[in-house]
N, C-alpha and C positions, 0 to 999 in steps of 0.2 A: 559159650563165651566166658560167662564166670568162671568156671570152673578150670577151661583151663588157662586163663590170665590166674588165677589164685593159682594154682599147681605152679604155674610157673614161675611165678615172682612172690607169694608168701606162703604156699602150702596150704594145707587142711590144718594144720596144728598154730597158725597165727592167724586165725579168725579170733574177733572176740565173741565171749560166749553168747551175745545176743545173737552175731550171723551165726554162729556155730548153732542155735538150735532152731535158724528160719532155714541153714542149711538140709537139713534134717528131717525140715518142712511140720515140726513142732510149733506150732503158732502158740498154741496154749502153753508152752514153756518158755515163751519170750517175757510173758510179763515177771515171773522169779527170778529170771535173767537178769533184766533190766533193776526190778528192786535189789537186787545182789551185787552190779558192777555196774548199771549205768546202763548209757546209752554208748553207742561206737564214738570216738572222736569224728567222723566223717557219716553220713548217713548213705554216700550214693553208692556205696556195696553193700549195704543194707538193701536199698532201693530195688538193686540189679538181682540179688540174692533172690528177693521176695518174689519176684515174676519171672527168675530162671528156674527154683526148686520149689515153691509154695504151689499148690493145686488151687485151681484159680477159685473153687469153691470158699476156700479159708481166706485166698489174700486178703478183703475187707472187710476179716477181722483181727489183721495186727494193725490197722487205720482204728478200729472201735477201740483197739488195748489203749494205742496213746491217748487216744480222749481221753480213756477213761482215766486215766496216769495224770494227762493234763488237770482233769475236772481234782483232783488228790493233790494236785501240786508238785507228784513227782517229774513230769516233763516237761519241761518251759512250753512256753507258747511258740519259742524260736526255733526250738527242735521239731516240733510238730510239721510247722512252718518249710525247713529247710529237707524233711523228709518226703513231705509231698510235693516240694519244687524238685528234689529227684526225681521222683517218680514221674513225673514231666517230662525230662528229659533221657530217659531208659531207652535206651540203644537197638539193646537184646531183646526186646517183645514182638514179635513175630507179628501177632494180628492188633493193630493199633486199636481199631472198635473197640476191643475187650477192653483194649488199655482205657480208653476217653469212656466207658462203659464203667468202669471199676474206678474210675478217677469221678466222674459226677457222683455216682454212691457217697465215696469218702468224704467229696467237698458238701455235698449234702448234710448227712452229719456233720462235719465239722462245723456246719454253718448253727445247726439244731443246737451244737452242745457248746461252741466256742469261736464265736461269726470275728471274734478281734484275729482268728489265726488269718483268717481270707485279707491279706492287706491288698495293696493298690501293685504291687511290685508282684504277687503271685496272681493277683488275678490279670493282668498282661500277659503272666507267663502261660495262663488256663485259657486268654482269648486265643492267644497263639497257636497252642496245640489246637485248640478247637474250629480255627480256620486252618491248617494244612493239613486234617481228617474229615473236614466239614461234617461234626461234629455239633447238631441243633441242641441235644440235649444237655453239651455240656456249658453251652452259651445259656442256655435256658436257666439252668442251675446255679449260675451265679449270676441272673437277672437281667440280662442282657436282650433287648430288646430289636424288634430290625427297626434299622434305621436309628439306631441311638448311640452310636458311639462316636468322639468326636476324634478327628485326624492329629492325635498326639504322634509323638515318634512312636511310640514302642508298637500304636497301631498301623502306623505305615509300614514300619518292619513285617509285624505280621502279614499283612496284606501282600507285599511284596513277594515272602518267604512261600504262602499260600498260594499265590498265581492265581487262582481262579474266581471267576465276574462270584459266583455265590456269594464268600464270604462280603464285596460290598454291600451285602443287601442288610448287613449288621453295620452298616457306616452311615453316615449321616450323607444325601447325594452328593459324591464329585463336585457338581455343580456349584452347592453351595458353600463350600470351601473358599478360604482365600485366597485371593490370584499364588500369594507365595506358597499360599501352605500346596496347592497344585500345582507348581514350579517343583518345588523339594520334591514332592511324591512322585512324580515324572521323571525327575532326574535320578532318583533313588532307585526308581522301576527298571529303569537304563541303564545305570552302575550294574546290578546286582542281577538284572536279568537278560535284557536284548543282548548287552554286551556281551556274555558268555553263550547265550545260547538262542541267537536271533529266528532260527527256524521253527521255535517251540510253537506248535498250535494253542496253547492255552495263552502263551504269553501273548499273540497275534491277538487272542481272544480277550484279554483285559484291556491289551491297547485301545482296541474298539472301543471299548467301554469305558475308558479315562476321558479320550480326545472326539467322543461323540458330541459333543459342544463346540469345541476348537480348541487349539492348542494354547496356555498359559504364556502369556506376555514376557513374562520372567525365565522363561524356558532358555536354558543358555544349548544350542548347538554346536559338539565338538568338530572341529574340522578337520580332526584326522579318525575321528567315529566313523568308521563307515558302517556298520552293523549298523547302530542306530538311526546312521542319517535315512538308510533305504527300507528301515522298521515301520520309522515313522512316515515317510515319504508314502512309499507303498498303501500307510493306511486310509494314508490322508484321500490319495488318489481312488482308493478302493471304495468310502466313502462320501468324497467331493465335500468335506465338512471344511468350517470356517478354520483361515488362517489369520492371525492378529497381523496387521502390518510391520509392526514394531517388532514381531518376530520375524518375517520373513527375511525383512533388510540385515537380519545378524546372520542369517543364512548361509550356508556354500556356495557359490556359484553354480553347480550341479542341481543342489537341491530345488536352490530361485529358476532356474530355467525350468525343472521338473514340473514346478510349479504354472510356470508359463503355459505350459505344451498342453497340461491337463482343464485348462483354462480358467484357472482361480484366481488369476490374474493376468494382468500386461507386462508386457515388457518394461514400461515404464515406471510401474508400480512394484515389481520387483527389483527395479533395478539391477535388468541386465542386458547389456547392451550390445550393439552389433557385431564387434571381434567377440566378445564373449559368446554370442548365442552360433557363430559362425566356427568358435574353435571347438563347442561344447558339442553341437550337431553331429559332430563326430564319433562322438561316445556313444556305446549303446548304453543305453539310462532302462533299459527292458519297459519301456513304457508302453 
C-alpha cells in the first residue's frame, strides 16, 4: 500500500531521510536521521512505513529511539504523542494482534520513561482500538479495569464502532447509566449501526444486551426508521423485556400494536385503537 501510493504520488527520492532509512528497514539509522534533519512534518508515513518495511522484530525499537530522544529533549512530547496516535490508526497492518501486541509494548514503555505522553485524547484513542480487536492486554496496560469506565462520548463511540457485548464488560453496567446517557447510546447504536446494517448478528447481540432491562424513556423512535423500528421491536418480543410507557405512546402505530399482539400491553395502554388495530391487522408484522 505504501509503496505504491509513494511511487505514485511522491516517489522513492521525496521521502524524507528519516522514512527514507525505516524504508530500508534501518531502525538503527533513524536516530542520526532524526539528530541531522528532524522529525517528517507529518508522522502517519512514518507510521505506515514502519509496519509496511520494518521487520516486526525491530519495530519497537524506533518506539524505545523516541523515548529515548524524548528523555534528550530532542523530540517533543507531541511528536512522541502524535506518532503513536498513527500508529493507531494504520490501515495497512494485515494482522491487527501483532499490531495491539506491539502497540501495548510501546505504551508500556512510554508510560516507564514519559507517562505525561499517555494523555486522556490518546488513551480514548488506545481504549478504541482495543475494543474493535478485543484486545485485554492493551486495556490492561493503560490500567483499565472491567467495569471501570464511565459512558463519555468518545467511549460510546468505541463501543458502538466495536459492536460486540465483551467490550461492555470494561463499562460501567448499562443499567447504571443515566436515563439520557442510555437514550444517546441507543440512539447512537441505531444511527451508526441497525441503520446500515440491521441483519448484523453481533449487533442483534448488543441489542440484547443494552435493552435487557427495558428500553430508555428518552429513546426518541424514527417513523420512517423501519430497520430500527423491527430491530428493536423483534428484540423486544424475543425477550418479553419491559417497555417504559412514556416510550411506547411516541411509538408507530405498527410498533404499539406489535406490542399489543406480543402481550406487553393492551390496547388501551398503547394506545391503539379499533380502526387502527383493524387497518393494521392487515400487515404482516412477522410476528
Amino acid at each position: 500500500m505504501v509503496e505504491r501510493s509513494l511511487a505514485k504520488i511522491y516517489g522513492r527520492l521525496h521521502l524524507h531521510p528519516v522514512e527514507s532509512s525505516l524504508w530500508d528497514g534501518d531502525v538503527d539509522g533513524v536516530e542520526a536521521a532524526i539528530l541531522q534533519w528532524g522529525l517528517p512534518p507529518t508522522l502517519e508515513m512514518m507510521a505506515e512505513i514502519l509496519v509496511e518495511r520494518v521487520d516486526g522484530s525491530k519495530r519497537l525499537g524506533l518506539v524505545e529511539t523516541l523515548l529515548s530522544l524524548h528523555q534528550d529533549g530532542v523530540v517533543s512530547t507531541s511528536s512522541v504523542r502524535s506518532f503513536l496516535s498513527s500508529l493507531l490508526v494504520v490501515k495497512s497492518f494485515g494482522n491487527r494482534k501483532i499490531l495491539t501486541k506491539l502497540l501495548a509494548s510501546a505504551v508500556e514503555f512510554a508510560q516507564q520513561t514519559a507517562p505525561t505522553i499517555i494523555d486522556q485524547s490518546l488513551t480514548n484513542q488506545i481504549i478504541h482500538l482495543a475494543f474493535v480487536n478485543d484486545s485485554e492486554d492493551l486495556l490492561r496496560t493503560i490500567g483499565v479495569n472491567e467495569k471501570s469506565l464511565e459512558p463519555t462520548a468518545p467511549i460510546m463511540f468505541a463501543l458502538v464502532d466495536a459492536c460486540s457485548t465483551s467490550s461492555f464488560s470494561w463499562v460501567k453496567p448499562y443499567r447504571t447509566w443515566s436515563e439520557h446517557e442510555q437514550a444517546d447510546f441507543l440512539d447512537l447504536f441505531m444511527a451508526q449501526c441497525i441503520r446500515r446494517h440491521p441483519s448484523n448478528k453481533r449487533q442483534g447481540e448488543v441489542l440484547r444486551h443494552i435493552l435487557a432491562d427495558g428500553i430508555p424513556a428518552h429513546f426518541q423512535f424514527s417513523e420512517k426508521d423501519v430497520a430500527t423500528r423491527e430491530s428493536v421491536r423483534s428484540t423486544i418480543l424475543d425477550l418479553g423485556i419491559r417497555v417504559d410507557p412514556v416510550l411506547i405512546h411516541k411509538a408507530p402505530p405498527a410498533f404499539r400494536l406489535a406490542m399489543v399482539k406480543a402481550g406487553l400491553f393492551t390496547s388501551n395502554e398503547a394506545k391503539v385503537k379499533g380502526k387502527t388495530i383493524d387497518k393494521l391487522m392487515a400487515i404482516d408484522l412477522g410476528l
